[in-house]
N, C-alpha and C positions, 0 to 999 in steps of 0.2 A: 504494500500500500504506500501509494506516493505520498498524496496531503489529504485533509479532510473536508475538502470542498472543493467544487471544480470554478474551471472560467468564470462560467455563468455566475457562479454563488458572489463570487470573489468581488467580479464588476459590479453586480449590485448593489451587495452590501458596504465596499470600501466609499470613504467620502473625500479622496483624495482623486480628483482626475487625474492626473498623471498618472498613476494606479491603472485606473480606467481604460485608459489609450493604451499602456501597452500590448506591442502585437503578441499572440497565442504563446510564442515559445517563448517569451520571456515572461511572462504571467508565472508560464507554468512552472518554468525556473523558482520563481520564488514561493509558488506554491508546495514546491519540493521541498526548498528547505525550509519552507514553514514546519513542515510535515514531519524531515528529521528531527526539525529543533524539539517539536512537540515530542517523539520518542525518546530523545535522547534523555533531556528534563522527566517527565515521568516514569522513563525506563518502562513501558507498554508500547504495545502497537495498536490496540482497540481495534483487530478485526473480527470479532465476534460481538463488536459490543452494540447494544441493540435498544440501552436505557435514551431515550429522545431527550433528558436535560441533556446528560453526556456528550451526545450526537450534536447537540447545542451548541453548547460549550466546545467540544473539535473543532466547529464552523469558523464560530468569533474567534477562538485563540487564533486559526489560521489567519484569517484575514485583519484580525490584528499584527498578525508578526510580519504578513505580507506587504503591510505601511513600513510598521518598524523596520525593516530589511530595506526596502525600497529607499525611505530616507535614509541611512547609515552607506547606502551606496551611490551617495549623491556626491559629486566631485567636492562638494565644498564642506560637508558634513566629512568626510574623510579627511581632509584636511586638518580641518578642526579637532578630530580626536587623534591624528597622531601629533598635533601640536600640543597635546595635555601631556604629553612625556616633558620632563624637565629634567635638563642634569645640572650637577654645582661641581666645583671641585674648589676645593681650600686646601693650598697645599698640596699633600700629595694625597690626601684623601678625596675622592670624589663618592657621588651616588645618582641614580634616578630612580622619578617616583613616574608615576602614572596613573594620577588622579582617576581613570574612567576605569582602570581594571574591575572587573569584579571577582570576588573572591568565593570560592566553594558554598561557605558558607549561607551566601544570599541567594544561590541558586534556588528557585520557587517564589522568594521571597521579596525580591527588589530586583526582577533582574534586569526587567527592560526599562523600570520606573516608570510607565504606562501601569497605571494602579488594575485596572481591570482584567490586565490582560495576566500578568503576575499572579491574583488571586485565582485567576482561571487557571494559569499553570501550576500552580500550589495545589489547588483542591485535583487534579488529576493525577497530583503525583501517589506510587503507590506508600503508602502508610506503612511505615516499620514495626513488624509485631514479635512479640520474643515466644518464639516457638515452642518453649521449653515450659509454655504452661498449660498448651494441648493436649499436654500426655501426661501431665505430671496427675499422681493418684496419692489422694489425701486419706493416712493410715489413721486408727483412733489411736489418739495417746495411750491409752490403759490397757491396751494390746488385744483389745475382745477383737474377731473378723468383724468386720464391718459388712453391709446388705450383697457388696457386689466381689468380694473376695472368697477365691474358693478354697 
């Protein structure tokens, strides 16, 4: 599965013309990496998945990311973030920063700073569960079997 809306959805619902106008193969370009970014952040691919908020929610995130993407590869927006690198040197010590990195940690959470689109990638991502209390079987203190022990 490429993304989770096609052309048609995409040109719709985006309200950025320039979005709009692009020809087929570059829509769909960005519809692609909408599509991986959305797997890669959730770590699912949702092809069986069938819940229509979910389905929802695929749509928007795609076409949200398909802006987001579109301007991040705008000549002057590129610019602009590799100009957020800064070096110093004093002496013979130097360093740089890069105010726009994002760091592991905000992945779901702040990642494109587009608030809706972020809580939509958060709420799809899958939920960490500690597997080791599926199975675990709780004995009586006082040592009598309990209903389900043979």
């Amino acid at each position: 599965m490429a993304g989770y809306a096609n052309l048609d959805e995409v040109r719709e619902l985006t309200t950025v013309e320039e979005v709009k106008e692009l020809s087929d193969i570059k829509l769909k370009n960005y519809i692609d990496r909408a599509g991986a970014w959305i797997r890669r952040v959730t770590k699912q691919t949702f092809e069986a998945e069938t819940d229509p908020d979910i389905l929802l929610d695929l749509t928007t995130a795609t076409y949200l990311l398909v802006e987001y993407l579109w301007y991040q590869d705008q000549v002057d927006n590129k610019d602009s973030n590799l100009m957020a690198a800064t070096s110093e040197t004093i002496g013979s010590y130097s360093y740089t920063t890069n105010k726009t990195a994002v760091s592991e940690s905000k992945i779901g959470d702040d990642m494109t700073g587009i608030k809706e689109l972020d809580m939509i990638l958060g709420s799809l991502m899958v939920a960490s569960v500690n597997n080791s209390f599926f199975f675990s079987v709780s004995t009586p203190s006082k040592g009598k079997p309990g209903p389900y022990e043979l």
